[in-house]
N, C-alpha and C positions, 0 to 999 in steps of 0.2 A: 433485566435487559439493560447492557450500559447504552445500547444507542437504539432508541429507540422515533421512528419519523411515521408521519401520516401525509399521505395527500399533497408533496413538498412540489411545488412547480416553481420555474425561475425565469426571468424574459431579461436579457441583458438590454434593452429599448420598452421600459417601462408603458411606451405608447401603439407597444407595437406588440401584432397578437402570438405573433412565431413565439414557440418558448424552448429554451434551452434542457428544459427539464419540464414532465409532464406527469403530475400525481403518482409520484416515486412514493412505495410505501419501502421502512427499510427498519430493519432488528437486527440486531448484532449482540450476540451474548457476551459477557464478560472472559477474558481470556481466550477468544473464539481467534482464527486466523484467515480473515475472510479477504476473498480478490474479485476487486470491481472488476469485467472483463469487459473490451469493448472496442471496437473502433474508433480511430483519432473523431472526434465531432458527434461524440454518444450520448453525450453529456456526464460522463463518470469523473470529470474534476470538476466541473461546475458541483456537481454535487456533495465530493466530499471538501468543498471550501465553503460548504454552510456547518461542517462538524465543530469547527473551531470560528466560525463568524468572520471569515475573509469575503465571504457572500454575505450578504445582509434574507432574511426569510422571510418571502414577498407573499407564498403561500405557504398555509398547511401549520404541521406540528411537528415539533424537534426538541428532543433533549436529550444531552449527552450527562451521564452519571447522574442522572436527575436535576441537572439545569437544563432552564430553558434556553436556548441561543437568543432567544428576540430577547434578553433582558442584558440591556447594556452594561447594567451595574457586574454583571459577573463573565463579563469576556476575559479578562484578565484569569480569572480563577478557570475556567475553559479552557483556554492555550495553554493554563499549565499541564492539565490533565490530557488533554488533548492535542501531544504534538507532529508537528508536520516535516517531511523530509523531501523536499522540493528535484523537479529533474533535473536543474541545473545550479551545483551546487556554488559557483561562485556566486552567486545572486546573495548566497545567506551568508556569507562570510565578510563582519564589520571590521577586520583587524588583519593586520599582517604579517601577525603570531600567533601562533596554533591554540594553544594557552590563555593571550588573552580572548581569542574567537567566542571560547567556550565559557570565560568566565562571564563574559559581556551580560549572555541572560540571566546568568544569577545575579548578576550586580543590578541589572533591572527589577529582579523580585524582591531586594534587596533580604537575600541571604547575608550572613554575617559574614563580613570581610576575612576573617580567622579560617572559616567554614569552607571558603570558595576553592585553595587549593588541594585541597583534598579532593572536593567532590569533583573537579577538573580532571585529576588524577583516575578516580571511579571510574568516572566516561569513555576515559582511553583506553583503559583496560577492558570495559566490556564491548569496544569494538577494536581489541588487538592492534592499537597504535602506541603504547604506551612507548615512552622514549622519543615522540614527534613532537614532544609540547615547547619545546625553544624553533621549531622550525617553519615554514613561509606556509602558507596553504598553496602559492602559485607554485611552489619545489615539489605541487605533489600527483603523484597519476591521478587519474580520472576514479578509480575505487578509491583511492585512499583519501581523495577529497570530499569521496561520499560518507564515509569513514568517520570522517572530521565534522563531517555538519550532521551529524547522525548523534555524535557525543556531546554537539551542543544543547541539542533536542534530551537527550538520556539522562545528563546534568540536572535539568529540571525534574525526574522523575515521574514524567507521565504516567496514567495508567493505559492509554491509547497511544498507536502511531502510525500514525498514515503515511504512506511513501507513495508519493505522485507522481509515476513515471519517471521513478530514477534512474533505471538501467539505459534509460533513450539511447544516452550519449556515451556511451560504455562501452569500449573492447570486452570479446568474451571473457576475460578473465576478473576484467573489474564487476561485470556481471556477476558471476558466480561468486565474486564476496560478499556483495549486497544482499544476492538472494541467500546466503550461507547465517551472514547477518540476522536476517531476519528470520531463518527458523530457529535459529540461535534464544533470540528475542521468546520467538513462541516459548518454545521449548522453558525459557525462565517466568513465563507464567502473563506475557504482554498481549493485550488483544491488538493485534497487529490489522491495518486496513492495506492492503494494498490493488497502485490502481495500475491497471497495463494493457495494452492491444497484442502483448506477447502472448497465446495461450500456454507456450509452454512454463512461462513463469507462473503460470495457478497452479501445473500439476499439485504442486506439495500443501495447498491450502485446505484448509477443512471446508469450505463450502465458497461458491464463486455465485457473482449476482453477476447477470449480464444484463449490458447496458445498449439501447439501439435506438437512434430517432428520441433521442432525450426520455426514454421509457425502458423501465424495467422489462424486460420481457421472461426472465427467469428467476430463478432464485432456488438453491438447493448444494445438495452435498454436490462435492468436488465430482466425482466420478457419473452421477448422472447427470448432468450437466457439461461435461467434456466428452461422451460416448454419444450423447446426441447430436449426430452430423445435420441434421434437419436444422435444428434449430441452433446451431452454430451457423449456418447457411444462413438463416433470415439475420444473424449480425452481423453478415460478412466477414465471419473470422474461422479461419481453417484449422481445422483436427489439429489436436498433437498429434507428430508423427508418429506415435503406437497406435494412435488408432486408424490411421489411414491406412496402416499395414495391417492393420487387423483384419479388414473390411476387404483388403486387395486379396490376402491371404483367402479370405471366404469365400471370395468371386470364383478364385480358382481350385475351390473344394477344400480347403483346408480349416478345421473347424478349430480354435482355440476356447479354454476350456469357459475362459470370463475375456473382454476383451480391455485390454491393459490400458493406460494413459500416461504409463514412462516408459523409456527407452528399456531399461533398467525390467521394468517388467514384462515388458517385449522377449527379451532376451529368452528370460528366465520361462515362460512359458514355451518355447518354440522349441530349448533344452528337452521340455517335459512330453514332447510329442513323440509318439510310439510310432 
């Protein structure tokens, strides 16, 4: 299990009894592609900025890759293993060139001076910028700056990465690189965390945790967990549009054979109807 939590509750007013998060138990296998799902105020970033120690751990058990987050001495060795792709990417950008942006964190880990353009080079390449590294990060769309602070995260060579509501600020198309991005990612072997109130961004995840009232209220594969309108209902987050259609479709006698969770599968079964 690389992430493994018990019992994790969090209170932003230490004196105060509301909590932001409440006895979250959480498992995440190696290599897994999992999508925190949730409404804005669920507490699903509150709790993956305890994975890398941006939140300090008030309650409970946590350990990522076998460290434990409450031990100071190994935040450093965490954030490496452990990195984060934030929803507003100027925030993480120290530099005014693309190049040095990315070398920045390896000169904090101090990787060898020799070493750093190359693995700069690496970075670009596996988020398809290569040829941006003499250019501004403000000269750049809204994907392609995701793009760019994506490779300064990938440079370190995580085994983990979390993307916290990247797409917020994204036209559809910068969208669809991120999300392209990230199964990309899977796909080369990264246990990817992603967090979002988009249900349609979980379709393609191997299993969605949803998040309500600072409480786990689910947890399971992708498909039973986005088919349940019930309990999508209690987090206030609406069907993927295949399933809404699935269900409209039923109302008016029309039975399909599974009921789908992509457009893409929508389709294809409504083909297959006699």
């Amino acid at each position: 299990m690389v992430v493994n939590g018990k019992n994790i509750s969090y209170s932003y007013d230490c004196n105060d009894t509301s909590y932001a998060l409440r006895n979250v138990d959480l498992s995440i296998e190696q290599g897994e592609f999992v999508c925190i799902l949730g409404c804005n105020g669920s507490g699903k970033s509150t709790l993956v900025r305890h994975l890398n120690a941006l939140l300090q751990l008030q309650h409970g058990e946590l350990t990522i890759a076998g460290i434990d987050v409450s031990n100071e001495n190994d935040i450093w060795r965490l954030r490496r293993i452990c990195g984060m792709v934030f929803q507003n990417p100027d925030n993480q950008f120290v530099s005014s060139v693309v190049e040095e942006d990315i070398a920045f964190g390896l000169e904090n880990y101090e990787v060898p001076r020799e070493e750093i353009p190359e693995k700069v080079n690496s970075a670009l390449l596996l988020v398809d910028m290569e040829g941006y590294d003499k250019r501004a990060p403000n000269s750049l769309s809204g994907g392609q700056k995701q793009r760019i602070a994506l490779a300064g995260v990938l440079a370190l060579e995580p085994d983990i990465i979390i993307f916290d509501e990247v797409t917020a600020m994204l036209d559809p198309d910068g969208k669809q690189e991120v999300l392209e991005m990230m199964r990309k990612l899977h796909k080369a072997g990264k246990t990817i965390i992603a967090i979002t109130h988009y249900v349609e961004e979980a379709v393609h995840a191997d299993s969605v945790i949803l998040m309500h009232e600072g409480k786990m209220i689910a947890s399971g594969k992708t498909r039973d967990i986005l088919t349940d309108v019930q309990l999508l209902k209690i987090a206030e987050i609406m069907p993927p549009m295949a399933v809404r259609v699935y269900y409209d479709l039923l109302d008016a006698g029309v039975k399909l054979k599974e009921c789908p969770i992509t457009n893409e599968e929508l389709a294809e079964k409504i083909c297959k109807l006699p």
